[in-house]
ZAGUKE-645672 format. One line per 8 residues: number of its first residue (from 1); for each residue x, z, y of C-alpha. Coordinates in Angstrom, 1 decimal, padded with zeros to 4 digits, m for minus. Example, Ala and Ser with C-alpha at 12.3 -4.5 7.8 and 13.67 -1.06 7.14 Angstrom:
2
1	012.3:007.8:m004.5  013.7:007.1:m001.1
***
This chain:
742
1	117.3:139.6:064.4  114.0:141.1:065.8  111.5:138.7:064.0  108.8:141.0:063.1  109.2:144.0:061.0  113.2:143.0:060.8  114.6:145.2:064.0  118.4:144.6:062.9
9	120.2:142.0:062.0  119.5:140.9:058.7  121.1:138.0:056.3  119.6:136.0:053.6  121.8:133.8:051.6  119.9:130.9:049.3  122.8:130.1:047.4  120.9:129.7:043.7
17	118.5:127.0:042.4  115.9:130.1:042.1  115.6:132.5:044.3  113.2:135.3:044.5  111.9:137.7:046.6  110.2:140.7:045.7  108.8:143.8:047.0  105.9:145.9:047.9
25	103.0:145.0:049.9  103.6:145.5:053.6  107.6:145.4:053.3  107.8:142.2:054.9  107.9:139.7:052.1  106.1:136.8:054.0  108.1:137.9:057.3  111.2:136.0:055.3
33	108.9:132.5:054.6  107.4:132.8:058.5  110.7:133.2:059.7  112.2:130.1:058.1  108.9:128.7:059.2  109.6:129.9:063.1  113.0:128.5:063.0  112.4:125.1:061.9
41	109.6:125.1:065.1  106.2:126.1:063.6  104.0:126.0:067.1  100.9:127.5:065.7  101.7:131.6:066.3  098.5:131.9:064.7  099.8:130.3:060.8  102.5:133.0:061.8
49	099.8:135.6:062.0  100.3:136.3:065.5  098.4:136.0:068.5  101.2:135.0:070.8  105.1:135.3:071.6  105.5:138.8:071.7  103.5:139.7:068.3  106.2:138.0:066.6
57	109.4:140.4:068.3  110.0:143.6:066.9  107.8:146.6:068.3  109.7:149.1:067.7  109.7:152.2:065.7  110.8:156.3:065.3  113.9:155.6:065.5  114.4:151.9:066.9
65	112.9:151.1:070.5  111.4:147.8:071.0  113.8:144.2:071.4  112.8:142.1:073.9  113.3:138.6:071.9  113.5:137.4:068.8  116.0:135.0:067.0  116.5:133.6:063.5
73	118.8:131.4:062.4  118.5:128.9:059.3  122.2:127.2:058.6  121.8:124.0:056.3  124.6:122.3:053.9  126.2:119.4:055.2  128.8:118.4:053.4  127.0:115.6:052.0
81	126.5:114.2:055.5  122.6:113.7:055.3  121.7:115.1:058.6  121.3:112.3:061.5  119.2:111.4:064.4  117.0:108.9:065.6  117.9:109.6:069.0  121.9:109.1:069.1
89	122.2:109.8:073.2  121.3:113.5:072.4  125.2:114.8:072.8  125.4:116.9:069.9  127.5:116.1:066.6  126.6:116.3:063.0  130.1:115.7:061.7  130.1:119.3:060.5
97	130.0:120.7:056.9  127.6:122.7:058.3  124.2:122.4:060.4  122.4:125.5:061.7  119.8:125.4:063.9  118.7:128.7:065.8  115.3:129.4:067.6  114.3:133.1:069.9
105	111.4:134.0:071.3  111.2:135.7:074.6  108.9:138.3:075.6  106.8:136.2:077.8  106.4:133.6:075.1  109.4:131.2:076.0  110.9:129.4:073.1  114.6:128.4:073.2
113	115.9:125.9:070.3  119.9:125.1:069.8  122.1:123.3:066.9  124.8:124.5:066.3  124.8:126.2:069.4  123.9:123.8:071.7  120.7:123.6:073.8  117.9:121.4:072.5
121	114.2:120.3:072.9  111.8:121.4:069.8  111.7:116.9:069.8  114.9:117.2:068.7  114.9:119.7:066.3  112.0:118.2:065.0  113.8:114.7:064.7  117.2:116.4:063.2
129	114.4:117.7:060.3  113.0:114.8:059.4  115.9:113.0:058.5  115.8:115.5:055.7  112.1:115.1:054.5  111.7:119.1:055.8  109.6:120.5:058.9  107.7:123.7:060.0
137	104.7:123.1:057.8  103.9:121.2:054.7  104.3:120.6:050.9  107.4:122.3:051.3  106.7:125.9:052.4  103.6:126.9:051.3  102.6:130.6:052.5  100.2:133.3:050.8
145	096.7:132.5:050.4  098.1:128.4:051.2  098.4:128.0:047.7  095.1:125.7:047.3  095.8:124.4:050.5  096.1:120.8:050.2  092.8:121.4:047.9  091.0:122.5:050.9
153	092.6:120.0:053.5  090.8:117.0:054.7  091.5:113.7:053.6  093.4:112.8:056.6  095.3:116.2:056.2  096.2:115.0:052.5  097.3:111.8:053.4  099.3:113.8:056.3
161	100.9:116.2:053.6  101.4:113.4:051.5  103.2:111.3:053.7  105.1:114.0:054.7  106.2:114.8:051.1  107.2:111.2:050.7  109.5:111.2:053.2  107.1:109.3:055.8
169	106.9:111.5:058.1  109.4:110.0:060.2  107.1:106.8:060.5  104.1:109.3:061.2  106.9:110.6:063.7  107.8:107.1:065.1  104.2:106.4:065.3  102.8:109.2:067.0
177	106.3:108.8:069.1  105.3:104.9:069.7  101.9:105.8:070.4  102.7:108.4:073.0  104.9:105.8:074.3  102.2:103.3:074.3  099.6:105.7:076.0  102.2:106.9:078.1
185	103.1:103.0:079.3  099.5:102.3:079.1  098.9:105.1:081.8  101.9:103.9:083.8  100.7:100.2:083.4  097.3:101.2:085.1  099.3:103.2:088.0  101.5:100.2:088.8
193	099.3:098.0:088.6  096.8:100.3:091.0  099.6:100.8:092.5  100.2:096.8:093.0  096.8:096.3:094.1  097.0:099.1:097.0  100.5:097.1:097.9  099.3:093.8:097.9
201	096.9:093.7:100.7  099.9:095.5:103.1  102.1:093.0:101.6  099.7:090.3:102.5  099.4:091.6:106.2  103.1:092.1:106.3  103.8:088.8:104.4  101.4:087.3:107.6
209	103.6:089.6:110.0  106.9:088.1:108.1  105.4:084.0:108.3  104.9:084.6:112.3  108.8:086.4:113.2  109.9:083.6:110.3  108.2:081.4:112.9  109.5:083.1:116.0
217	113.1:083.0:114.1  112.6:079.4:114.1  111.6:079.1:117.6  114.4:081.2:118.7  116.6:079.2:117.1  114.9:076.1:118.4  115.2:078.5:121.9  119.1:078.7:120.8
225	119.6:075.2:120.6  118.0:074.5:124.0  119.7:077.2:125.4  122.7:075.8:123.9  122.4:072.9:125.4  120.7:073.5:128.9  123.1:076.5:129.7  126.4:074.4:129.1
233	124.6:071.3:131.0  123.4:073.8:133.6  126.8:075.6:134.4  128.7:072.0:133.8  125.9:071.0:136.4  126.2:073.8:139.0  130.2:074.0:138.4  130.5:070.4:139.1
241	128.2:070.8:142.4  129.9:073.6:143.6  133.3:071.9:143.4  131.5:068.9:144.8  130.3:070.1:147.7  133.1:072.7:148.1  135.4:069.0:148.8  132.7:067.5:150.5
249	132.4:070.8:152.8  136.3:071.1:153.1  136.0:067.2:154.2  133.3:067.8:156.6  135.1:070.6:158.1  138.8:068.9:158.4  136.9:065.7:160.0  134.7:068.4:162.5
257	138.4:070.1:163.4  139.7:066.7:163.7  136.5:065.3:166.2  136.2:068.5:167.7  140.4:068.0:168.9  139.5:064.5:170.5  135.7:065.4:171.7  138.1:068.4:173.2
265	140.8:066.4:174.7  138.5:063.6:176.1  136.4:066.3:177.5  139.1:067.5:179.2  139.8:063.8:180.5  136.7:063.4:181.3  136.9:067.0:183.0  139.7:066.2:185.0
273	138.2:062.7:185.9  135.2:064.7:187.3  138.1:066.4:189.9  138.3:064.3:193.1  141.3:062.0:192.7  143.7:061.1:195.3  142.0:057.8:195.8  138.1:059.6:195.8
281	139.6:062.1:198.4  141.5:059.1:199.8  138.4:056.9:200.1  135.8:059.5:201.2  138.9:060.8:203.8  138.8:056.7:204.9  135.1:056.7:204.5  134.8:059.7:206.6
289	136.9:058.6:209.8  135.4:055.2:209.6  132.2:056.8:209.7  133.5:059.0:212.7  135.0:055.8:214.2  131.8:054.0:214.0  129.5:057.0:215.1  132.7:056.5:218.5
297	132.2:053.1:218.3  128.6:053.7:218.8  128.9:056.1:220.9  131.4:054.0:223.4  129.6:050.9:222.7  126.0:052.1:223.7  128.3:054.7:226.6  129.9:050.4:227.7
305	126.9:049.1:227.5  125.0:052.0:230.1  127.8:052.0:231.9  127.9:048.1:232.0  124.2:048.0:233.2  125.3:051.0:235.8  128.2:049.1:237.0  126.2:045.9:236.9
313	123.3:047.8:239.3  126.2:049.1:241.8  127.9:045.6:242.0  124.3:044.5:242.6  123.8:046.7:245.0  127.2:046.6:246.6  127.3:042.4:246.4  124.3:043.2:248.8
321	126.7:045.4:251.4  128.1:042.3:252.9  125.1:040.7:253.3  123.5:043.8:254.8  126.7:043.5:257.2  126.5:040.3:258.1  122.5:041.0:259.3  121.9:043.3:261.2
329	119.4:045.5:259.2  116.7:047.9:259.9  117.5:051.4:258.9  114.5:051.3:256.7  116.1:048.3:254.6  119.6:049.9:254.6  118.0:053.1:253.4  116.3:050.8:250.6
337	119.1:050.0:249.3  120.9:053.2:249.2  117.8:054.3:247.3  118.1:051.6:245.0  121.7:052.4:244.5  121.2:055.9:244.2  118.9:055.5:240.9  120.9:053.7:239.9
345	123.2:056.4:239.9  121.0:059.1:239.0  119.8:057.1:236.0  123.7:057.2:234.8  123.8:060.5:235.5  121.0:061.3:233.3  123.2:059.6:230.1  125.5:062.9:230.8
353	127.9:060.7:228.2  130.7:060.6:229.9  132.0:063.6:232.3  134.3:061.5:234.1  131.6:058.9:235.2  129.4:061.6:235.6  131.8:062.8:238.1  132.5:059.6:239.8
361	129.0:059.0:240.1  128.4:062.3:241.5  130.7:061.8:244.0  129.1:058.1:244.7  126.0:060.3:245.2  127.2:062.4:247.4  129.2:060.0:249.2  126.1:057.7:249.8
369	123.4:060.7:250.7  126.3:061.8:253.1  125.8:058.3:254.7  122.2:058.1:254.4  122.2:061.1:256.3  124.4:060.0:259.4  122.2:058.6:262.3  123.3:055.4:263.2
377	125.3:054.9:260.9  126.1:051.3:259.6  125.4:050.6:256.7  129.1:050.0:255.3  130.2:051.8:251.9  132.8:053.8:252.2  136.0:053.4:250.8  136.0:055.8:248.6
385	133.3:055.1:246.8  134.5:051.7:246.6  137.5:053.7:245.2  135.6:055.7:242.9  134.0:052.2:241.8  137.2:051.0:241.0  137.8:054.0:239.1  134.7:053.3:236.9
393	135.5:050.2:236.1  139.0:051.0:234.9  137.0:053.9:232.6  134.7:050.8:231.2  137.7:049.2:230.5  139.5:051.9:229.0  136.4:052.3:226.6  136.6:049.2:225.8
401	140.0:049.1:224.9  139.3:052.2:223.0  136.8:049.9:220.9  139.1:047.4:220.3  141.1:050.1:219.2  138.3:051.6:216.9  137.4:048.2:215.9  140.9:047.5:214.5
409	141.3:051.0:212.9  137.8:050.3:210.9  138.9:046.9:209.7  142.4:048.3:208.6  140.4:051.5:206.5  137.8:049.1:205.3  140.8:047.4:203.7  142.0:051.1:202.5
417	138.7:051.5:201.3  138.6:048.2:199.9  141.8:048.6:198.1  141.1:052.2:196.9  137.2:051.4:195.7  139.1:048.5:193.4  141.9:051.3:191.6  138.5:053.5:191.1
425	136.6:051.0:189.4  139.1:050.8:188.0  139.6:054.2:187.0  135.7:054.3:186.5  135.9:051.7:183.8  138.7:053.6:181.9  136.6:056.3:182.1  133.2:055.2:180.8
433	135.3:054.2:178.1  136.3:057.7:177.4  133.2:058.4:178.0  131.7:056.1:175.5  134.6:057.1:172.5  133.3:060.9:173.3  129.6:059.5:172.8  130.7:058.2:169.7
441	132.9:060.8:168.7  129.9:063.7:169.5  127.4:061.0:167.4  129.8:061.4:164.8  130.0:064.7:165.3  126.4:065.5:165.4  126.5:063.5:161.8  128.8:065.7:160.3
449	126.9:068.5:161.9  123.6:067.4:160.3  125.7:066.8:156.7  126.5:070.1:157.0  122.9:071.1:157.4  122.1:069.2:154.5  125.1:070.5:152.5  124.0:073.8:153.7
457	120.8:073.0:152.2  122.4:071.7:148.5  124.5:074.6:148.6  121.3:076.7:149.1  119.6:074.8:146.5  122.9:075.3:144.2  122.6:078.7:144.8  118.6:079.1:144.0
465	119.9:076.7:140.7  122.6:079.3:140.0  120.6:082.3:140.7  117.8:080.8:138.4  120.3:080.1:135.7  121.8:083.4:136.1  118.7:084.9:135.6  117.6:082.8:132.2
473	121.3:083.5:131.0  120.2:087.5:131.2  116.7:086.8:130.2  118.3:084.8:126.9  120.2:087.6:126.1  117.9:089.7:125.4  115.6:087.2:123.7  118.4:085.4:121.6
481	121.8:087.8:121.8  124.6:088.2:123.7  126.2:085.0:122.1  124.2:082.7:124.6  126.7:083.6:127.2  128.9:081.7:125.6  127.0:079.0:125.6  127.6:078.8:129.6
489	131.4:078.7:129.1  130.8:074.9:127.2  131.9:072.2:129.4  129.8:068.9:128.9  131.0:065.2:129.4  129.3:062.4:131.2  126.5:062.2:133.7  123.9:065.5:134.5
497	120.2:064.1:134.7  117.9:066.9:136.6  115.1:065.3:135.3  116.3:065.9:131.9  117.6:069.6:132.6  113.6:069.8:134.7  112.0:068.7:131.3  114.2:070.8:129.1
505	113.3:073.8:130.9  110.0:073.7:130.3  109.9:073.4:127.2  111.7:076.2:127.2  109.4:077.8:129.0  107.2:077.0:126.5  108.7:078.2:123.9  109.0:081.0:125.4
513	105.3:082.0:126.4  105.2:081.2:122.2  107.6:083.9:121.7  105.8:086.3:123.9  102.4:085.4:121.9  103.9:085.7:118.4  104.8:089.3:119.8  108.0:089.8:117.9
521	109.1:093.6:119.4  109.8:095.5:116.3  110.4:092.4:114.1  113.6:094.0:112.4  111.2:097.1:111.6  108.8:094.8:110.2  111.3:092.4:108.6  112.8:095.8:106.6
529	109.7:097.1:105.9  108.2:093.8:104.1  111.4:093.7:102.0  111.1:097.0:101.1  107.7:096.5:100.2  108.5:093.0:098.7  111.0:094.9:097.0  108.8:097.4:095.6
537	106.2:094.5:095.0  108.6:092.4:092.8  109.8:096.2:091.4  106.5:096.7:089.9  106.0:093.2:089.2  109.2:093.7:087.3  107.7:096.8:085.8  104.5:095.5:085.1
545	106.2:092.8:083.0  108.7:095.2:081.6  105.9:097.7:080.2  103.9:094.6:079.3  106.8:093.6:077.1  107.2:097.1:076.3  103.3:097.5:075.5  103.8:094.8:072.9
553	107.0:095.8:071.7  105.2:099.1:070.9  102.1:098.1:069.6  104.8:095.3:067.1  106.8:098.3:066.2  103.5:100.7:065.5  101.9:097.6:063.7  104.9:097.3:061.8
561	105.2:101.1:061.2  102.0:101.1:059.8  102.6:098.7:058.0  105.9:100.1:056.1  104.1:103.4:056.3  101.0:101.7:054.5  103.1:099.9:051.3  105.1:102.8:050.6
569	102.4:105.0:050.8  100.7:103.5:048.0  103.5:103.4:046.4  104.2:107.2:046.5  101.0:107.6:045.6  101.2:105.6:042.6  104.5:107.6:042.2  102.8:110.9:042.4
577	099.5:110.2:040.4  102.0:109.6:037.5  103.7:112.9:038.1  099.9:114.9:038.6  098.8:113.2:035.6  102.1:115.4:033.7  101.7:118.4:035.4  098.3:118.6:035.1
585	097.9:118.1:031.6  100.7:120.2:031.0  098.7:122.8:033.0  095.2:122.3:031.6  096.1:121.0:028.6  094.3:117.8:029.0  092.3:116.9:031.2  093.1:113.9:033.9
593	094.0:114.0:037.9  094.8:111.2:040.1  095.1:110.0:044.2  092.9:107.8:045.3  093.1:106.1:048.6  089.9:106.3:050.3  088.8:104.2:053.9  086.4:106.7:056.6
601	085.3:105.3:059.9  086.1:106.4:063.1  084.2:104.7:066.4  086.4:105.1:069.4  086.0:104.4:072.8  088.1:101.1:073.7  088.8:102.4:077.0  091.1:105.0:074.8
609	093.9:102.5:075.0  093.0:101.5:078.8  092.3:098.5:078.4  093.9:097.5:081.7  092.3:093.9:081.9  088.8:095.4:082.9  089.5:099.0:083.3  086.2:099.5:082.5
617	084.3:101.8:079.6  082.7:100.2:077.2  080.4:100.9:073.8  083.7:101.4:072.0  084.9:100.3:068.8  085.1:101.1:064.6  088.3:101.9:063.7  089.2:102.5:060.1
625	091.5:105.3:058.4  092.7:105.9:054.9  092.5:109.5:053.7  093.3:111.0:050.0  090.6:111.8:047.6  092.1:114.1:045.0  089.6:113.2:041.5  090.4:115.4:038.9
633	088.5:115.9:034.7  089.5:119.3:033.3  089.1:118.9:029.3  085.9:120.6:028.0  084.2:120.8:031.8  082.6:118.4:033.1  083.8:119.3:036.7  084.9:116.9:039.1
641	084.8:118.1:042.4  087.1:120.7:043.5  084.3:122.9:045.4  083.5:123.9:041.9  086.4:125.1:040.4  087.2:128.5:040.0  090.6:130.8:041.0  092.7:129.9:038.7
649	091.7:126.6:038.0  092.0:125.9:042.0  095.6:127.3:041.9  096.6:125.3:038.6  095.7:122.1:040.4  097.4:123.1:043.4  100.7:123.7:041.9  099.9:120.7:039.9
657	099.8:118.5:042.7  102.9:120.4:044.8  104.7:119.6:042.2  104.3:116.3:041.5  104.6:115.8:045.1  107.8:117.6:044.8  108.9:115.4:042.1  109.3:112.0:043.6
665	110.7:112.8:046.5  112.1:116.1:045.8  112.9:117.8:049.3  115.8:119.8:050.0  114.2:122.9:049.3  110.7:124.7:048.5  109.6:128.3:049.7  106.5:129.1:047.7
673	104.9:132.5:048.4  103.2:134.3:046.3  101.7:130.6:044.7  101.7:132.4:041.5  099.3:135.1:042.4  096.2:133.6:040.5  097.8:132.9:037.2  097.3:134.6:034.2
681	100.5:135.1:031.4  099.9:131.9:029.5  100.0:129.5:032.9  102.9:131.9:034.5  105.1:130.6:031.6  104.1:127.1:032.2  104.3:127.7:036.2  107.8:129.4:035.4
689	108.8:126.3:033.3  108.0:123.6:035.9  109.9:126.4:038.3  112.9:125.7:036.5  112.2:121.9:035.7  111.6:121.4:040.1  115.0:123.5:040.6  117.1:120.1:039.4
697	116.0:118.5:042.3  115.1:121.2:045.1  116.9:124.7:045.4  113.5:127.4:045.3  112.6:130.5:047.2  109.5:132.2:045.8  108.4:135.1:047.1  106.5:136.4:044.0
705	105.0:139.9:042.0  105.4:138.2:038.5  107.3:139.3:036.1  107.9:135.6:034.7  108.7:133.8:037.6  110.9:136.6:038.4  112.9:135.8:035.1  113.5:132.7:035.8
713	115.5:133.1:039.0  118.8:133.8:039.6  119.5:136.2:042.5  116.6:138.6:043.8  115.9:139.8:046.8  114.4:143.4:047.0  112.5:144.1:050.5  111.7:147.6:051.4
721	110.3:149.6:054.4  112.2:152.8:054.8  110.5:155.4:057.0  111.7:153.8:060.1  109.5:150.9:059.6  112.4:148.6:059.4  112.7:145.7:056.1  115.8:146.4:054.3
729	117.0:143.6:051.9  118.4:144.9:048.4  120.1:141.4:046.3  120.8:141.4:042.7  122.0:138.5:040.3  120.0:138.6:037.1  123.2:137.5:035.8  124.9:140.6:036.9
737	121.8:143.1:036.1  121.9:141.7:032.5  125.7:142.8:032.3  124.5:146.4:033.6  122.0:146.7:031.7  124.4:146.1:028.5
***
């Protein structure tokens, strides 16, 4: 419906081996053969007489506007089954009796194609047809003015048209298909493998990157294993010091409590030795009134001894009283003596020890200057002094009773003393042994004091250990993983060596300054990123093996193709020749025709197939292609090349050939249009007898003028243009008409 000059729907039904079309020029004869030609996907609008798309939708007229698309639909017999597809993943069925394949135009040019309603690619339309031996163009459907077409065609275009007529267009099909593959693969080959070479040098450096975190893995493992075994030796090490020293402390401090109680009680011995004791008071008390007694003793003793001399000096003095007596003596002599005696006294009296002899003297004194004052007196002492002398001498021997007295009381406290001195040496002795268990008991304490220090210092050392470990522990956490803790909770047997803990940790140091080299920061970045470009590496490795396979799976398949395509070529030709040979001497009368298969050179570049193994242009290459010579010898002419044959004789060797194409591989059905134009009465009945001889094999639609082609089909179909500009289809059966007509 709106192909062309046919604005409404219009149905043509091929039903008879012959059918005709007739009409008038302009009525839209031809519009019938381009529309079957449209449908089964003719791409050149031009063969169609069109410019583009919308020169081939209706246009309008008086009475009907203008469509905006254009459809036609060609429906094919299928009860025989011999429709199929190369391509079986297409999702549409053939299992029907019947096949129809529909195709509309758009104003804008798009082209939509479907069978049997559903949505398909022109490829697949394409590949439905040539199951069949039919397509868009060809031996098949040959337009007006084509009738000399294959006459005019290139040798290449014959051997095309041939092949097509033999059926071998679907190995053309699968070779043009293969070598679009192959160019196709070819083209991808090169962009993998460009592809490849602007991977490999990241993959390379990545590959480099990879080999030094491999290396760092394998150091942190190393690092793990270390770690492994210095934290469990480390916080077995520290645990066991702590506990050690936490004893060894707890010892210390009972044994300091414990020294500190008897340094504390023998301090307070010695503290209450230091009070006087009984016997120390005691002694000094003795030591104090001896001394007192002896400072009296002294003091009477040197007081005895003055008063000894004094009294000595007075009896003296007075022993000389009698003798004075007795002889009578001057006054002068007498006073002598009384001096004498009187210094005597005064030099007592200068002592001033005792008051009571002081006294007596001083009486004495006065008692004698009272005499020496008397005249005439004699000198005779008076009795009172004598008396007062008497007095003296019982005070001298008072004092010396007194130091008898003194004398005994010293002897009996020296013995107190004595006696007293001994129970303090004593005590003295028990004490400087006191004193020398405290000396001991304070070294000792000062021992355990200066253990303390130094278990002060361990612990502090413990600590630095601890806070060092503690420290690594977080620092291999981050380095290695949280699991590394665990490694601290591992208890180890037998002996710790430091040494061996000293040298372990620096190689672990070592590694570690390694680790900080190798700069391993974003290693899982770098990791995912070389195996997702390993991944694409080895992808298009894989791919560049695959389409290598595929390259020579194709260019197997297309030598293979060629190969079939080649032998059953020539033997179609062979095929045909025998049937142009018939024809044409049927047409001409005599005469000769024949196929032969001719070789033309081609030079190519090479770098057409990409050669990927140099990738660069070269000179090119020769290749070589058979084409189809026709050779013909019309009787009486001596005419053998087809630039020189005239009209008639051009369309007789057409139709020759067409048919004789037609008749070894006879193709489902022929649309010949106006092929008959050129031919006179005689060769109309000879073109309307090979009509009916090629209607055996193929059902016919000719769109014809003649008279005797017209008689030999069996339906006709009339095609007029009212004045609407519309085609209208008028059908008859001859059949029918001869019935009428008696």
């Amino acid at each position: 419906m709106g192909f062309k000059s046919f604005g409404k729907k219009s149905t043509v039904d091929f039903t008879t081996p012959v059918t005709c079309v007739v009409g008038p020029n302009g009525s839209g004869k031809s519009n019938i053969v381009e529309s079957i030609r449209f449908v089964l996907g003719e791409q050149s609008i031009k063969s169609l007489r069109g410019k583009g798309g919308v020169d081939l939708i209706f246009k309008g007229s008086k009475s009907l506007s203008s469509l905006n698309r254009a459809s036609v639909t060609i429906t094919f017999d299928n009860s025989k089954k011999i429709f199929s597809f190369t391509n079986s993943g297409l999702g549409v069925s053939l299992d029907y009796d019947e096949i129809s394949i529909s195709r509309e135009v758009f104003a804008d040019g798009v082209n939509t194609y479907s069978i049997n309603g559903t949505e398909v690619r022109l490829k697949d339309v394409n590949d439905l047809l040539s199951s069949v031996n039919i397509g868009s163009s060809g031996y098949h459907i040959i337009s007006q003015g084509e009738a000399d077409r294959v006459l005019n065609a290139s040798n290449k275009d014959r051997r095309i048209m041939i092949e097509d007529a033999l059926g071998l267009k679907v190995y053309q099909y699968r070779i043009k298909e293969s070598e679009r593959k192959l160019e196709k693969t070819l083209i991808n080959m090169k962009e993998v493998a460009a592809e490849r070479r602007e991977v490999l040098p990241h993959l390379n450096f990545l590959k480099k990157q990879v080999e030094k975190i491999e290396k760092a893995q394998e150091m942190r493992e190393e690092l793990s294993n270390m770690y492994k075994t210095y934290f469990s030796s480390e916080a077995t090490y520290i645990a066991r010091e702590t506990t050690r020293l936490s004893r060894i402390k707890a010892s210390l401090e009972e044994q300091s409590v414990s020294i500190e109680n008897k340094i504390a009680i023998l301090q307070s011995e010695k503290s209450e030795a230091n009070i006087e004791s009984e016997q120390i008071k005691k002694i000094k008390e003795n030591e104090n009134e001896i001394a007192s007694l002896r400072i009296a003793k002294e003091e009477l003793t040197r007081k005895l001894g003055r008063i000894e001399g004094t009294l000595d000096s007075i009896e003296r003095q007075i022993s000389r009283v009698p003798e004075v007596t007795e002889k009578v003596i001057s006054e002068l002599e007498w006073r002598g003596v009384i001096s004498d005696l009187e210094n005597s006294i005064n030099e007592a009296l200068q002592s001033q020890e005792l008051p009571e002899i002081v006294r007596i003297l001083s009486l004495m004194k006065e008692r004698i200057l009272a005499i020496s004052t008397k005249e005439n007196n004699t000198p005779v002492l008076d009795e009172k002094i004598n008396q007062e002398y008497q007095e003296m001498k019982t005070v001298r021997d008072q004092i010396v009773s007194d130091l008898d007295e003194i004398i005994q009381k010293e002897k009996i406290i020296s013995n107190t003393i004595e006696v007293l001195r001994n129970q303090e040496k004593e005590a003295q002795a028990s004490l400087r042994d006191g004193e020398r268990a405290l000396y001991e008991l304070l070294g000792q304490k000062n021992e355990i004091v200066s253990n303390i220090h130094s278990l002060h210092f361990e612990e502090e050392k413990i600590a630095i250990i601890k806070n060092a470990f503690e420290m690594e522990l977080a620092e291999a956490g981050v380095l290695i993983g949280r699991e590394v803790i665990d490694y601290a909770r591992l208890n180890v047997e037998g002996d710790i060596v430091r040494q061996v803990q000293d040298d372990l940790r620096r190689k672990i140091e070592r590694i570690k300054i390694k680790l900080e080299d190798a700069g391993t920061g974003n290693g899982s970045e770098i990791l995912k990123e070389y195996e997702d470009t390993q991944g694409r590496d080895a992808f298009l490795a894989k791919e560049v093996d695959d389409l290598n396979s595929g390259i020579e799976a194709l260019r197997v398949l297309i030598s293979e193709l060629k190969e079939t395509l080649d032998v059953q070529f020539k033997e179609g030709v062979e095929k045909i020749n025998k049937q142009f040979q018939d024809f044409f001497v049927l047409m001409f009368g005599g005469g000769g025709a024949h196929l032969s298969v001719v070789t033309e050179n081609k030079k190519v570049k090479k770098n057409d197939e990409l050669d990927l193994a140099t990738d660069v242009e070269d000179d090119g290459e020769v290749l070589f292609e058979q084409g189809i010579e026709i050779n013909i010898n019309i009787p009486q002419k001596k005419v053998k090349d087809l630039h020189m044959l005239s009209g008639g004789e051009r369309s007789l060797t057409s139709i020759a050939l067409l048919f004789a194409i037609s008749q070894v591989n006879p193709p489902p059905f022929l649309v010949l249009d106006e092929t008959d134009a050129a031919l006179d009465e005689a060769n109309s009945r000879k073109y309307g007898n090979m009509l009916e001889n090629l209607s055996k094999y193929s059902q016919l639609v000719v769109v014809t003028h003649n008279r005797e082609t017209m008689s030999r089909a069996q339906v006709l179909y009339g095609v007029t243009m009212d004045a609407t500009g519309v085609s209208k289809l008028l059908s008859i059966r001859l059949q029918d008409a001869s019935v009428y007509a008696k």
